[in-house]
Biopython code that builds the backbone (N, CA, C, O; Angstrom):
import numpy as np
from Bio.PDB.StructureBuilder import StructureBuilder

atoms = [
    (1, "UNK", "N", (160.589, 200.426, 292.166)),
    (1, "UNK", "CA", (161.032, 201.114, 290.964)),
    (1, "UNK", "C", (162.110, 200.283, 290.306)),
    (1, "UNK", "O", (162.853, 199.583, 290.994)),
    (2, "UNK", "N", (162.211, 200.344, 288.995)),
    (2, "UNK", "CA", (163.081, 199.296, 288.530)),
    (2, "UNK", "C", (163.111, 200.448, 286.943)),
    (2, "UNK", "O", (162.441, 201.374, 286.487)),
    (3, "UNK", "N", (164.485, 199.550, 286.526)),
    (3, "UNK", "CA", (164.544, 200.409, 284.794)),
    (3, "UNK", "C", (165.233, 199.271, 284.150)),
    (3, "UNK", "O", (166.170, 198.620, 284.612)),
    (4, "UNK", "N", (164.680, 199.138, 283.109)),
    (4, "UNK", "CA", (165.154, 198.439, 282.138)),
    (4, "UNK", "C", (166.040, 198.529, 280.783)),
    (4, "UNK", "O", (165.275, 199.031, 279.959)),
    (5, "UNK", "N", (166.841, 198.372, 280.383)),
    (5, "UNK", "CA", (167.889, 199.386, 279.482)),
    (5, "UNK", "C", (168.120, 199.029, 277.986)),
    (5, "UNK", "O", (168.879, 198.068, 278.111)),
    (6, "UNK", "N", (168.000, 199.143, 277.094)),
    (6, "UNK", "CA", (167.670, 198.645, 275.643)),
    (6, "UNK", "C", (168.961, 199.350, 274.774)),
    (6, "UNK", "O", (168.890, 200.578, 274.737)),
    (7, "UNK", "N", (169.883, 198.874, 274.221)),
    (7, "UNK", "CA", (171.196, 199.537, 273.795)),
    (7, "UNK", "C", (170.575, 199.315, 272.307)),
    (7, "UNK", "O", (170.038, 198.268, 271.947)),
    (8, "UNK", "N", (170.707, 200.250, 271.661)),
    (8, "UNK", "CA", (170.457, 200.392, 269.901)),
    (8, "UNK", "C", (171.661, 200.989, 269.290)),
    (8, "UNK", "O", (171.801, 202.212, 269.304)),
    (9, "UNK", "N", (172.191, 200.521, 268.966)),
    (9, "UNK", "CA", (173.557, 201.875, 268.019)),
    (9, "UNK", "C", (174.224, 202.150, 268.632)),
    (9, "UNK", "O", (175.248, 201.713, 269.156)),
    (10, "UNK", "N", (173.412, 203.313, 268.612)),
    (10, "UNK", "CA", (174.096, 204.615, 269.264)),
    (10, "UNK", "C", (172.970, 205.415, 269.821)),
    (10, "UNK", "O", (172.762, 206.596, 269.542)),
    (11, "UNK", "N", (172.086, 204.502, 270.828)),
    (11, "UNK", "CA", (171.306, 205.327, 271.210)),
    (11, "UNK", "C", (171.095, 204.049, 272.449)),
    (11, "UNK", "O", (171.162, 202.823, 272.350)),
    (12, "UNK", "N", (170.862, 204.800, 273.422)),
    (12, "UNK", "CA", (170.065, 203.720, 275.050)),
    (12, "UNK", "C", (168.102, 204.456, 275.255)),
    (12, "UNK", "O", (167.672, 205.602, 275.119)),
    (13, "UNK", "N", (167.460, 203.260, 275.585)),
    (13, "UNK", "CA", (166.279, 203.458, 276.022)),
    (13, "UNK", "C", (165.960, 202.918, 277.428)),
    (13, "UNK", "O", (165.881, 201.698, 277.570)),
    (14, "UNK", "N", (165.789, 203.664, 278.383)),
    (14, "UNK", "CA", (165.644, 203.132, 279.736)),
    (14, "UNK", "C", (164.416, 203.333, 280.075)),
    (14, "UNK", "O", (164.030, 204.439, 280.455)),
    (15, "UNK", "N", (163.708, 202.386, 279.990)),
    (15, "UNK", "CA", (162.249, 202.149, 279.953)),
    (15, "UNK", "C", (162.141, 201.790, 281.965)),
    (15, "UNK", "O", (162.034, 200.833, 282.732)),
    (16, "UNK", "N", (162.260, 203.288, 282.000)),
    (16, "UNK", "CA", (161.200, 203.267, 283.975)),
    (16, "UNK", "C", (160.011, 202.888, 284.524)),
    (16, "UNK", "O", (159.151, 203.632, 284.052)),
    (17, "UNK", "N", (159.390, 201.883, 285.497)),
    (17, "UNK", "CA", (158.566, 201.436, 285.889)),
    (17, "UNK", "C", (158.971, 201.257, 287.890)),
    (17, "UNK", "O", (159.803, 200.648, 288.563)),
    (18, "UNK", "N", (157.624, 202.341, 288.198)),
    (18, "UNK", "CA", (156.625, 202.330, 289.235)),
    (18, "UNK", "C", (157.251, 203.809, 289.319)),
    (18, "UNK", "O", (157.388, 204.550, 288.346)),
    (19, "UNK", "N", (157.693, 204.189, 290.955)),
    (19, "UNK", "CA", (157.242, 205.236, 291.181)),
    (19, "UNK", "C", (159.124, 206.118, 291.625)),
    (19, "UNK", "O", (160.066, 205.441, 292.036)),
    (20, "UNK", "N", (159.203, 207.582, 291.404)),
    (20, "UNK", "CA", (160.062, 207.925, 291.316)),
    (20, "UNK", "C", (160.215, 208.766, 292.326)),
    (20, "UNK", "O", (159.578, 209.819, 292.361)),
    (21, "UNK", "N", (161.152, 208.385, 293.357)),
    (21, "UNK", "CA", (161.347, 209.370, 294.507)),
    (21, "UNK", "C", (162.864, 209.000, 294.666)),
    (21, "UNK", "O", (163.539, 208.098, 294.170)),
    (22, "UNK", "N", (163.319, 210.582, 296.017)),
    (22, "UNK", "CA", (164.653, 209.941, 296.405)),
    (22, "UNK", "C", (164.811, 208.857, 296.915)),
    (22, "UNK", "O", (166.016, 208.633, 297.033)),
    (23, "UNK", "N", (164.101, 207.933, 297.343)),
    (23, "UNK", "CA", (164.948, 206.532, 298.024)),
    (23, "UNK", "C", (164.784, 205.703, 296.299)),
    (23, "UNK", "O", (165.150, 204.530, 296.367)),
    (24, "UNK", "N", (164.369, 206.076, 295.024)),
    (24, "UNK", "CA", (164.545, 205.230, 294.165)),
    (24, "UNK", "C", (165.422, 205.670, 292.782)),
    (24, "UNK", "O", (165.791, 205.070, 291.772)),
    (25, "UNK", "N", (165.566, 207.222, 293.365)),
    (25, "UNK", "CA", (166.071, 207.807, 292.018)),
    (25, "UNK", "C", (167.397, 207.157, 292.037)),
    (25, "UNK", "O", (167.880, 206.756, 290.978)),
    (26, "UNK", "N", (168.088, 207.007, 293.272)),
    (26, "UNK", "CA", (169.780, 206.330, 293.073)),
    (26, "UNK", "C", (170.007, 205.880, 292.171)),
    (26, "UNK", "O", (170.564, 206.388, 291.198)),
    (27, "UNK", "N", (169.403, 204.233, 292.388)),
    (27, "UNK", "CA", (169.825, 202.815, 291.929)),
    (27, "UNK", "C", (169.761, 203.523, 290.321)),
    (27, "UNK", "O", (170.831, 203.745, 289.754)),
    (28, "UNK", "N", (168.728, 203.787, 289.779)),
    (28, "UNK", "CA", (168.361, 204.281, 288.605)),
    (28, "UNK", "C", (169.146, 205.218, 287.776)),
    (28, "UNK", "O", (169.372, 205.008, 286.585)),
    (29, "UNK", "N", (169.611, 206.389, 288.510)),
    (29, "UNK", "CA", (170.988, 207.081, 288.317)),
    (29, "UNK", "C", (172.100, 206.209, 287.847)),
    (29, "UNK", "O", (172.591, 206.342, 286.727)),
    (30, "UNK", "N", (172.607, 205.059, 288.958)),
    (30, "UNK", "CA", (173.971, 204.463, 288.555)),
    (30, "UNK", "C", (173.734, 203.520, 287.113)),
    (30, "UNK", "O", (174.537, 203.378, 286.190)),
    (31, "UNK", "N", (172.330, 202.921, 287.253)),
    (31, "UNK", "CA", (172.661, 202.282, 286.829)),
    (31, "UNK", "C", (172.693, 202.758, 284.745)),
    (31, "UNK", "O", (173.405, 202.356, 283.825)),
    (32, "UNK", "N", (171.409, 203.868, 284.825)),
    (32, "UNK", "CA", (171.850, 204.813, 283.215)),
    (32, "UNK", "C", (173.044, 204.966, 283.011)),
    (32, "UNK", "O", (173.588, 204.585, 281.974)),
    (33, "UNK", "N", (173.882, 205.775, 284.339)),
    (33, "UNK", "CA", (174.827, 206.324, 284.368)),
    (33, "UNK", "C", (176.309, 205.477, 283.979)),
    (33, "UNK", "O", (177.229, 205.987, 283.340)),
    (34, "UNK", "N", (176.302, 204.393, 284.399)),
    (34, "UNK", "CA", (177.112, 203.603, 284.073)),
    (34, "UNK", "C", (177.014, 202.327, 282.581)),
    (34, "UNK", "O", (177.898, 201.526, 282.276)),
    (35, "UNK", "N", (175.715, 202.509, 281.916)),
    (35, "UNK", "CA", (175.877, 202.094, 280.601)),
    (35, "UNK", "C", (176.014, 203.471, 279.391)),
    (35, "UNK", "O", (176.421, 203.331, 278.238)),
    (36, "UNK", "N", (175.617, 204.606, 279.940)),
    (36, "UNK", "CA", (176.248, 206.043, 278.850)),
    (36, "UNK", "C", (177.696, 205.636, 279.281)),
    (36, "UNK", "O", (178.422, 205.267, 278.358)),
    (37, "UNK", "N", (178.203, 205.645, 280.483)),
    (37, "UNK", "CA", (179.696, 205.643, 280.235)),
    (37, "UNK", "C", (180.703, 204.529, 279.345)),
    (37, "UNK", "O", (181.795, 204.754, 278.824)),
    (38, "UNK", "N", (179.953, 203.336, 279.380)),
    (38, "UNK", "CA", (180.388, 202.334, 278.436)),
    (38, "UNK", "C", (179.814, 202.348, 277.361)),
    (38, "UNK", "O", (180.529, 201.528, 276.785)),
    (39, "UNK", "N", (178.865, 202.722, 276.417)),
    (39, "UNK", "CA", (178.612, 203.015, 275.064)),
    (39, "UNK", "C", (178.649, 203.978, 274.510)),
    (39, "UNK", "O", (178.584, 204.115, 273.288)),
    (40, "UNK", "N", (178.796, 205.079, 275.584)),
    (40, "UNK", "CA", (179.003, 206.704, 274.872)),
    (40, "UNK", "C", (177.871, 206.590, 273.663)),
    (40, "UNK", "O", (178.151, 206.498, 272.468)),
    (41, "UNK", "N", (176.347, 206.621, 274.302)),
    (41, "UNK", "CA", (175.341, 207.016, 273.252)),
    (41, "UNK", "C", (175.182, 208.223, 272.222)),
    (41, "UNK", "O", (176.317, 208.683, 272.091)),
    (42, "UNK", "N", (174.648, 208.655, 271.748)),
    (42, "UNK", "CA", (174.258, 210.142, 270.977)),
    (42, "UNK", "C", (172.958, 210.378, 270.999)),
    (42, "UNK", "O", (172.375, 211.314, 270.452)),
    (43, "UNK", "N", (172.458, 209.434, 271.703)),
    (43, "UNK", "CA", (170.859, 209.696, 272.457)),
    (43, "UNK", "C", (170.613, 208.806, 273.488)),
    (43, "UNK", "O", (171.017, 207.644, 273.449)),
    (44, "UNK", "N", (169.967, 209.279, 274.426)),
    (44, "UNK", "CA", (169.229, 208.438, 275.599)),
    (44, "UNK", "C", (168.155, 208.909, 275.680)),
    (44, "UNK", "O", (168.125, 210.108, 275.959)),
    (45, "UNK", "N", (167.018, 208.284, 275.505)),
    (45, "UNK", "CA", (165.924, 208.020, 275.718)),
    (45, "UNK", "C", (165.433, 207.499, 277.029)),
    (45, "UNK", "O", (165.699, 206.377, 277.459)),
    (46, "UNK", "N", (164.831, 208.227, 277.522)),
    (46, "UNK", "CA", (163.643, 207.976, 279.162)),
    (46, "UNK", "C", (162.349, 207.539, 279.087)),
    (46, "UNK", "O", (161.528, 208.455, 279.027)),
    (47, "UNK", "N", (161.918, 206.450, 279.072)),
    (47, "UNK", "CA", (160.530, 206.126, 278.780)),
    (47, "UNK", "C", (159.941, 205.982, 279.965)),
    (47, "UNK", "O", (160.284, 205.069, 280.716)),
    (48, "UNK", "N", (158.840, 206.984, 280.338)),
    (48, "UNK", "CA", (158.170, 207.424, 281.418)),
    (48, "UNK", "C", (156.601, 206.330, 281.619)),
    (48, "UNK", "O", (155.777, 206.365, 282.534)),
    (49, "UNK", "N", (156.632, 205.549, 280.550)),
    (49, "UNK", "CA", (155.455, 205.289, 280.091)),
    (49, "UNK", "C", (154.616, 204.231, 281.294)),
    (49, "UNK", "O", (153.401, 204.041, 281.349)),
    (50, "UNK", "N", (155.763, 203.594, 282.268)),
    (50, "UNK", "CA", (154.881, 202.956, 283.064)),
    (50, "UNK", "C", (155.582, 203.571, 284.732)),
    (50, "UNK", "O", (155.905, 202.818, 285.651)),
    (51, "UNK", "N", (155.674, 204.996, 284.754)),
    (51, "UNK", "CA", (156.012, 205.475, 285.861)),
    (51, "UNK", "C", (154.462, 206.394, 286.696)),
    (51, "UNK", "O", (153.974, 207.456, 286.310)),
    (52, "UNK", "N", (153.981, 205.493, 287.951)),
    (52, "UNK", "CA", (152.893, 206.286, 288.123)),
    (52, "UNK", "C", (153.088, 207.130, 289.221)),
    (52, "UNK", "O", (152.012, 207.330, 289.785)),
    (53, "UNK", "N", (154.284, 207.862, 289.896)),
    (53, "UNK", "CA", (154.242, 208.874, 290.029)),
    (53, "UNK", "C", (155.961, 209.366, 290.376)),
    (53, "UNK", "O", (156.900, 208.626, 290.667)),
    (54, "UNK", "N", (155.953, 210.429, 290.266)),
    (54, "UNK", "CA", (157.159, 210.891, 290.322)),
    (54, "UNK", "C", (157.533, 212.605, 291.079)),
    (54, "UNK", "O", (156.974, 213.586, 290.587)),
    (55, "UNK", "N", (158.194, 212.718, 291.891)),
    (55, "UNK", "CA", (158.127, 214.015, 292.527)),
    (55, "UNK", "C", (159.952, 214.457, 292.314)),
    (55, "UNK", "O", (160.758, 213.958, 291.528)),
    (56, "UNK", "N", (160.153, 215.519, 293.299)),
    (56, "UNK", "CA", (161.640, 216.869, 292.159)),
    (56, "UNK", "C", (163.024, 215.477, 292.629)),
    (56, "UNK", "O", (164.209, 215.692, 292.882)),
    (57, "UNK", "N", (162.411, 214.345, 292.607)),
    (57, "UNK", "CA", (163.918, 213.315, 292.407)),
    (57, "UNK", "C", (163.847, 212.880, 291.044)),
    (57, "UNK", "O", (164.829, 212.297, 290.583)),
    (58, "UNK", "N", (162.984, 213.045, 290.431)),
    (58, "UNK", "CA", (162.379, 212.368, 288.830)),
    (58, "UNK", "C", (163.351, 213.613, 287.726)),
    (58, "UNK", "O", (164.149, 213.422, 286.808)),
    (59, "UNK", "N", (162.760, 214.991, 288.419)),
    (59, "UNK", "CA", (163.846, 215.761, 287.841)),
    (59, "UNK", "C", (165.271, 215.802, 288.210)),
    (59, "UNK", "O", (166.048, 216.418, 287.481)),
    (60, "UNK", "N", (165.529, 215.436, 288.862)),
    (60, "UNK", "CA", (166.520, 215.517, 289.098)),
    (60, "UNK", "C", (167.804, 214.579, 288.373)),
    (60, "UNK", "O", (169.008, 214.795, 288.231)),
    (61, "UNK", "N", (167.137, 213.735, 288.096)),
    (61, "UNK", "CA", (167.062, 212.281, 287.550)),
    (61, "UNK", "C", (167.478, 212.370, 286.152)),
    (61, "UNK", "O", (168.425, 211.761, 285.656)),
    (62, "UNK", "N", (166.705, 213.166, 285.570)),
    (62, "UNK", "CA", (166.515, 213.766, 283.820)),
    (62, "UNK", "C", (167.876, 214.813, 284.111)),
    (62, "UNK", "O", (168.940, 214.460, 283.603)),
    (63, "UNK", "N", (167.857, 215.743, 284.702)),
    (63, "UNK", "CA", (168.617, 217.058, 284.803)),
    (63, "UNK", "C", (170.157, 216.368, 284.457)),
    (63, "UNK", "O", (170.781, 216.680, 283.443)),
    (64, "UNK", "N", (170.657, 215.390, 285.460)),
    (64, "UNK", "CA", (171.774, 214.414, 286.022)),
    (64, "UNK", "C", (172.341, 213.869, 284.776)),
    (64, "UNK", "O", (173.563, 213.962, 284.667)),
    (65, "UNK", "N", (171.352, 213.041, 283.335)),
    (65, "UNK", "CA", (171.494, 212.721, 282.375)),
    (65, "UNK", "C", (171.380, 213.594, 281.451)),
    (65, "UNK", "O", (171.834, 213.278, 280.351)),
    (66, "UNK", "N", (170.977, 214.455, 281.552)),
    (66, "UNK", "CA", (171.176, 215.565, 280.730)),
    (66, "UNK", "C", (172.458, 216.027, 280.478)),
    (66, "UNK", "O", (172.978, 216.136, 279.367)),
    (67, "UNK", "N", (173.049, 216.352, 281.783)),
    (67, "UNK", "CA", (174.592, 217.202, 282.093)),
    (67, "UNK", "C", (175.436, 215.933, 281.355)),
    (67, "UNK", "O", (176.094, 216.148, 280.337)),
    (68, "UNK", "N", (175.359, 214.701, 281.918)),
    (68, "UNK", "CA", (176.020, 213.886, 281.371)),
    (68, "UNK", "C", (176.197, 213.551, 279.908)),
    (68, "UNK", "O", (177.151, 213.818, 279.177)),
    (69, "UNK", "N", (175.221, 212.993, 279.670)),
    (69, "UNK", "CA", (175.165, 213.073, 277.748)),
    (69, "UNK", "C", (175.538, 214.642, 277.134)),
    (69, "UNK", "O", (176.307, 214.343, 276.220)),
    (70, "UNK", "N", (175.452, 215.812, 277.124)),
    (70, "UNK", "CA", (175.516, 216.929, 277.101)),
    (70, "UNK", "C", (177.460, 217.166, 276.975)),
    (70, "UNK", "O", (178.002, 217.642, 275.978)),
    (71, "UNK", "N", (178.146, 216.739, 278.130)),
    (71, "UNK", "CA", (179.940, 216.736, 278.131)),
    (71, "UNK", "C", (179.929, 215.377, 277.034)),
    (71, "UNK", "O", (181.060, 215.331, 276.550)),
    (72, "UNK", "N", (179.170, 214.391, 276.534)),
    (72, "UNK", "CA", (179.796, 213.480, 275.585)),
    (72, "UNK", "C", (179.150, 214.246, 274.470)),
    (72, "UNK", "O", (179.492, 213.703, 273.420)),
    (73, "UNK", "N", (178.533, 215.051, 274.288)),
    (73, "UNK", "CA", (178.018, 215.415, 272.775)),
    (73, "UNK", "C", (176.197, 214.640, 272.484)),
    (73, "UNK", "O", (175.974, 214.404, 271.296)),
    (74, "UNK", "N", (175.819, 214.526, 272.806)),
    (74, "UNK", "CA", (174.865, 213.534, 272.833)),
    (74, "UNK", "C", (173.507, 214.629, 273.516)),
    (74, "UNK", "O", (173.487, 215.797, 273.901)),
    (75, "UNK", "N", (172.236, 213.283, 273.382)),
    (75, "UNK", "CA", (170.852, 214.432, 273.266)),
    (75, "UNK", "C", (170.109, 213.628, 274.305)),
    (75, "UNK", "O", (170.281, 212.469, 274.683)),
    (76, "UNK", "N", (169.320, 214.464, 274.633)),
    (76, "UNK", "CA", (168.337, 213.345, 275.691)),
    (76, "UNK", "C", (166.842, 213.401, 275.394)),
    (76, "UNK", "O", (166.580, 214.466, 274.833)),
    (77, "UNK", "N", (165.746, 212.613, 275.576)),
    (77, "UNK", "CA", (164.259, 212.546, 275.182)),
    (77, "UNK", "C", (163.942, 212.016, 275.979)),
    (77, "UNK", "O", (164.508, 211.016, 276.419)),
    (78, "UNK", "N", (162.827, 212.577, 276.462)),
    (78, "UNK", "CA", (162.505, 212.537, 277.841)),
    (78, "UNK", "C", (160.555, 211.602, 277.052)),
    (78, "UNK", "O", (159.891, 212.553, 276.641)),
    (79, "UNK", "N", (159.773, 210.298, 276.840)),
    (79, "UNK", "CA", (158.864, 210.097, 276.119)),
    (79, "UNK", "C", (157.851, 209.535, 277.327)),
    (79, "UNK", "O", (158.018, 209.423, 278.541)),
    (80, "UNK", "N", (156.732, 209.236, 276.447)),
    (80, "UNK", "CA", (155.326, 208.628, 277.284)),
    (80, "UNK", "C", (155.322, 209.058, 278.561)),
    (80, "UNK", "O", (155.384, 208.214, 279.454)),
    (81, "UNK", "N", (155.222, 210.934, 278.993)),
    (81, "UNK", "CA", (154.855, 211.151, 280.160)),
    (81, "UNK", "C", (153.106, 211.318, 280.337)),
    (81, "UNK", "O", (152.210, 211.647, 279.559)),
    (82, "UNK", "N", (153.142, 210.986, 281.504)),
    (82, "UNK", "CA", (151.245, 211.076, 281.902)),
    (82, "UNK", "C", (151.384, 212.373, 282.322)),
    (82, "UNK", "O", (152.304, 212.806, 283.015)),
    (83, "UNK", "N", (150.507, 212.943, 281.912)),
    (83, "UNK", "CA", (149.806, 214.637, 282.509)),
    (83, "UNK", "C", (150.268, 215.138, 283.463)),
    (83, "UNK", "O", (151.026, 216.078, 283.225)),
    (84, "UNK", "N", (150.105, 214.871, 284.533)),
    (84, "UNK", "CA", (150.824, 214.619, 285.767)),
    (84, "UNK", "C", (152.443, 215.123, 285.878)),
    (84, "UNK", "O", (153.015, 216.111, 286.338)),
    (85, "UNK", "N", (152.754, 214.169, 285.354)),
    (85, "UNK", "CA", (154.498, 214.143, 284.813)),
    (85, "UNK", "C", (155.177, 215.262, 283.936)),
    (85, "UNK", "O", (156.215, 215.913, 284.052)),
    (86, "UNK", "N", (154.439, 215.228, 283.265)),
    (86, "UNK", "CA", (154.330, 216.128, 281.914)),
    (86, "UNK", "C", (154.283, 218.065, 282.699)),
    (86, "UNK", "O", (155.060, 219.020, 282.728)),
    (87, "UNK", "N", (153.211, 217.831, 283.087)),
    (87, "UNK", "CA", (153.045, 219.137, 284.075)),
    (87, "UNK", "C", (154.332, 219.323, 285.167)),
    (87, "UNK", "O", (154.885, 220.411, 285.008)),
    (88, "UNK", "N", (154.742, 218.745, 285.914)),
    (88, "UNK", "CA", (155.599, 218.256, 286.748)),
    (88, "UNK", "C", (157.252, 219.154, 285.542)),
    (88, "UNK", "O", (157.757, 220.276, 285.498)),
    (89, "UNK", "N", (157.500, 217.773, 284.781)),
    (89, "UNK", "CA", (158.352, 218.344, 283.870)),
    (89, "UNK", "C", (158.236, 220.068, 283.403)),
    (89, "UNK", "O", (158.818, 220.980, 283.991)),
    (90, "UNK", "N", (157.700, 220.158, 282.694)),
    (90, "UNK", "CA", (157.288, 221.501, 282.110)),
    (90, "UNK", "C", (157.269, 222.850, 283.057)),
    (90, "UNK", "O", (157.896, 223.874, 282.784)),
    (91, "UNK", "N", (156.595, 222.702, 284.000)),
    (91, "UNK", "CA", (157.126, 223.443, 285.232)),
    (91, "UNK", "C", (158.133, 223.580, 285.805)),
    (91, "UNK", "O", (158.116, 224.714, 286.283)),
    (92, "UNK", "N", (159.150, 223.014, 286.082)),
    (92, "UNK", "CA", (160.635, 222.941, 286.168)),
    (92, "UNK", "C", (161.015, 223.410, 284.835)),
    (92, "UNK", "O", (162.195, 223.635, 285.101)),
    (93, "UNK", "N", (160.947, 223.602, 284.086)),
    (93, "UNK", "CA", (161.515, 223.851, 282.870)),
    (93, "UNK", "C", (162.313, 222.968, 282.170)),
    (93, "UNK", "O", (162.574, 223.448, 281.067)),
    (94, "UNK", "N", (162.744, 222.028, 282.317)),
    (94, "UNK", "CA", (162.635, 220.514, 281.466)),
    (94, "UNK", "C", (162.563, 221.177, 280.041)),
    (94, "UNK", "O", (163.484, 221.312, 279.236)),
    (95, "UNK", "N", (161.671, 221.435, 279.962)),
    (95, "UNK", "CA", (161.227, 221.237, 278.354)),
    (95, "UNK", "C", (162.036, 221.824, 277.290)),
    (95, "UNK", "O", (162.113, 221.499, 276.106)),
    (96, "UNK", "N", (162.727, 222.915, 278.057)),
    (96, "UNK", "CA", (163.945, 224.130, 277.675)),
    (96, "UNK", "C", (164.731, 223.456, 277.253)),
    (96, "UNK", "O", (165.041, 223.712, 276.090)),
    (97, "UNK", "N", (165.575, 222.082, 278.042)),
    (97, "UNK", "CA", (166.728, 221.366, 277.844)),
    (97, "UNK", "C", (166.343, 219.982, 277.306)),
    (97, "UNK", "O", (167.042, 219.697, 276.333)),
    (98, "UNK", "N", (165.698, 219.291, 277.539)),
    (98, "UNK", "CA", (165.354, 218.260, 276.912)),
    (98, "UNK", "C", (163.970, 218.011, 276.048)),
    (98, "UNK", "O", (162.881, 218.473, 276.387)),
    (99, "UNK", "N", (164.188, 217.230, 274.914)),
    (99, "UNK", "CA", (162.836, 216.758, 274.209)),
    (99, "UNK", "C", (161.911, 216.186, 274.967)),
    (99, "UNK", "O", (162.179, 215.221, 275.683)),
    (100, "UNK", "N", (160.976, 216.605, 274.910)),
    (100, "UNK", "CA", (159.652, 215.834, 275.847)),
    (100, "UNK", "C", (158.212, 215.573, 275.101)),
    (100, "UNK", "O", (157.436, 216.269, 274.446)),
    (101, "UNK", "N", (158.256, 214.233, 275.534)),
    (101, "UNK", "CA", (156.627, 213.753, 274.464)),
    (101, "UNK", "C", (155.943, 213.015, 275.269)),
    (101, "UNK", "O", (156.461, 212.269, 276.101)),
    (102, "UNK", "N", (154.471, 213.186, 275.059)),
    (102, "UNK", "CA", (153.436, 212.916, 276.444)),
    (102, "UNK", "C", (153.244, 211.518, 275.499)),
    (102, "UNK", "O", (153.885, 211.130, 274.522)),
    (103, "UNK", "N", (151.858, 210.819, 276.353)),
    (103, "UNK", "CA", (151.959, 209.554, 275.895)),
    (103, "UNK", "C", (150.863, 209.756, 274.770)),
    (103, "UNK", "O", (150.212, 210.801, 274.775)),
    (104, "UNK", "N", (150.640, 208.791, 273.807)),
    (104, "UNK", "CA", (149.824, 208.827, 272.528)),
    (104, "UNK", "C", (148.445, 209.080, 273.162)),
    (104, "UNK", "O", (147.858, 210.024, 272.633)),
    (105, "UNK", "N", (148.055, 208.726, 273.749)),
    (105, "UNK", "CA", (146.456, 208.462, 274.745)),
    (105, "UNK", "C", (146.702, 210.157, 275.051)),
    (105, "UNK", "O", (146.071, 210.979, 274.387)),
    (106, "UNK", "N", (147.283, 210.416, 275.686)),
    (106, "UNK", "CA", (147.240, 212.045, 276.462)),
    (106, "UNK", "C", (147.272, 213.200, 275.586)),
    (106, "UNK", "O", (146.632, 214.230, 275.792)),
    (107, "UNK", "N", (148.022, 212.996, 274.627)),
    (107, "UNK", "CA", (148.088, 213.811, 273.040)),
    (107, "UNK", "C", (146.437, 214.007, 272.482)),
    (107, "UNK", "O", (145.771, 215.036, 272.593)),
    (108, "UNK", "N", (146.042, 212.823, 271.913)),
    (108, "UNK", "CA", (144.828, 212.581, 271.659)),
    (108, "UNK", "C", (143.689, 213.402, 272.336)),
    (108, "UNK", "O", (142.964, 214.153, 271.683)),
    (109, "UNK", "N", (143.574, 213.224, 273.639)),
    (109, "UNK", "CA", (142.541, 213.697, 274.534)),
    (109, "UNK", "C", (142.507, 215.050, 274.549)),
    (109, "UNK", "O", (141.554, 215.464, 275.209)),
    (110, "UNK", "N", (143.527, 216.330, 273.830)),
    (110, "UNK", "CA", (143.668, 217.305, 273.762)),
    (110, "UNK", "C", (143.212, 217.984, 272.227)),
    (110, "UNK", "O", (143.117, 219.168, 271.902)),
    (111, "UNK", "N", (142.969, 216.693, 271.411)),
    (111, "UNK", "CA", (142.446, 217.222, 270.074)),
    (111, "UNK", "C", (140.928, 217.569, 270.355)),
    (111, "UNK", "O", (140.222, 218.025, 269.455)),
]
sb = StructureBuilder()
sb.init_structure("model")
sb.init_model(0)
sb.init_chain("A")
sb.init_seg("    ")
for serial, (resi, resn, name, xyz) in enumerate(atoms, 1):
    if name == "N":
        sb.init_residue(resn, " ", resi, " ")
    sb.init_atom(name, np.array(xyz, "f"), 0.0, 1.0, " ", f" {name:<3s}", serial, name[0])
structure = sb.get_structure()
């Protein structure tokens, strides 16, 4: 598992790739966690788009950045989840607190 971090403005995109459990949610935690604290975003963005699977450390993960951006004033978007994920999210109730958007392919297949 690895994340990659994209600073815009006033906004971070942490584009997640492989798979999301507790032995990987950590590293991933500190390391969001410690560029919101040095840019103080007004959005963070989660790009789910190359995560192929994820179990309740993935939420936990979102929940964690949520609370955080949330005490700075700031929003979170949770994007490109697979079905899977999406279901996962939505069931926890996710969807209540954060923006959530499935991937363009998964949208589609529902028209």
């Amino acid at each position: 598992m690895s994340v990659e971090l994209k600073k815009d403005d006033k906004k971070i995109i942490a584009f997640l790739k492989g798979d999301i459990d507790h032995h990987t949610a950590a590293p991933i935690r500190s390391k969001i966690d410690e560029i919101i604290s040095l840019q103080k975003p007004s959005l963070l963005i989660i790009d789910f788009n190359d995560v192929s699977f994820m179990d309740s450390s993935g939420i936990g993960l979102v929940l964690g950045r949520y609370r955080l951006m949330n005490e700075l004033g700031g929003k979170v978007r949770v994007e490109n989840l697979s079905k899977s994920v999406y279901k996962v999210m939505s069931l926890s109730g996710m969807d209540k607190l954060v923006e959530i958007k499935k991937r363009e392919e998964e949208k589609n297949e529902n028209n």
